[in-house]
N, C-alpha and C positions, 0 to 999 in steps of 0.2 A: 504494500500500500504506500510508503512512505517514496519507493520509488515511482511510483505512479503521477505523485503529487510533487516530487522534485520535476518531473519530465512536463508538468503544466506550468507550475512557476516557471522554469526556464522556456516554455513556449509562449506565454505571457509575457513576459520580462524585454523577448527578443522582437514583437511584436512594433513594427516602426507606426512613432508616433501620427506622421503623417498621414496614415492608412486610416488610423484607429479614428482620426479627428474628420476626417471626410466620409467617413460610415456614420459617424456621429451627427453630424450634422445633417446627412441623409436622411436617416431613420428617424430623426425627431420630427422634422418636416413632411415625413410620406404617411399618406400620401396626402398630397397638395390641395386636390379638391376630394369634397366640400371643406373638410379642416382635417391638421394634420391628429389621428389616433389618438397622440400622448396630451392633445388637449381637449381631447371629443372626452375622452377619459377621466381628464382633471376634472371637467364639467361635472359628470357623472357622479365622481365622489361628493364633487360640493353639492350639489341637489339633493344627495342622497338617496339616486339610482342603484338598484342591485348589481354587484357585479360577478359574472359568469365563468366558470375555472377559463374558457377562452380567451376572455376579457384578461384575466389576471396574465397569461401565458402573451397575451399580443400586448400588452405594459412592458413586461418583462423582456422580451423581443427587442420593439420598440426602444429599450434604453441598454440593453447588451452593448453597446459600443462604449456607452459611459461609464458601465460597469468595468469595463474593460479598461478601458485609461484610469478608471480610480484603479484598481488593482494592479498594473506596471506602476502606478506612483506612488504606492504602497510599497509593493516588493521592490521598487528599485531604490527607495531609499533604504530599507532593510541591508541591501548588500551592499549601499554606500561604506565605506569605510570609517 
């Protein structure tokens, strides 16, 4: 297990920023019309809309890229010196 979870940290870690910031930006804005997902969804919560395991899985989706740059700037200060 512990090798398992070395071989994601280091595919994480190796992961260029540039990639990760232009998926980012992508997926937050798609799609474009009527409105982007992560704000049809924000809505949802504040009204106090139910939300559906799909719903919760395309949130999650949806911010995967940002997930992703918090955790390289997590683990890359870890292995800062």
């Amino acid at each position: 297990m512990s090798s398992l979870l070395t071989k994601i940290r280091s595919w994480i870690v190796e992961l260029p920023y540039g990639l990760l910031i232009v998926m980012a930006i992508f997926m937050a804005i798609a799609p474009i019309q009527p409105e982007p997902h992560l704000v049809q969804k924000f809505q949802w919560l504040m009204n106090g809309l139910p939300f559906k395991l799909i719903d919760v899985f395309d949130v999650l989706w949806h911010l995967l890229p940002m997930i992703l740059i918090t955790l390289k700037l997590l683990l890359s200060k870890k292995a800062a010196p």
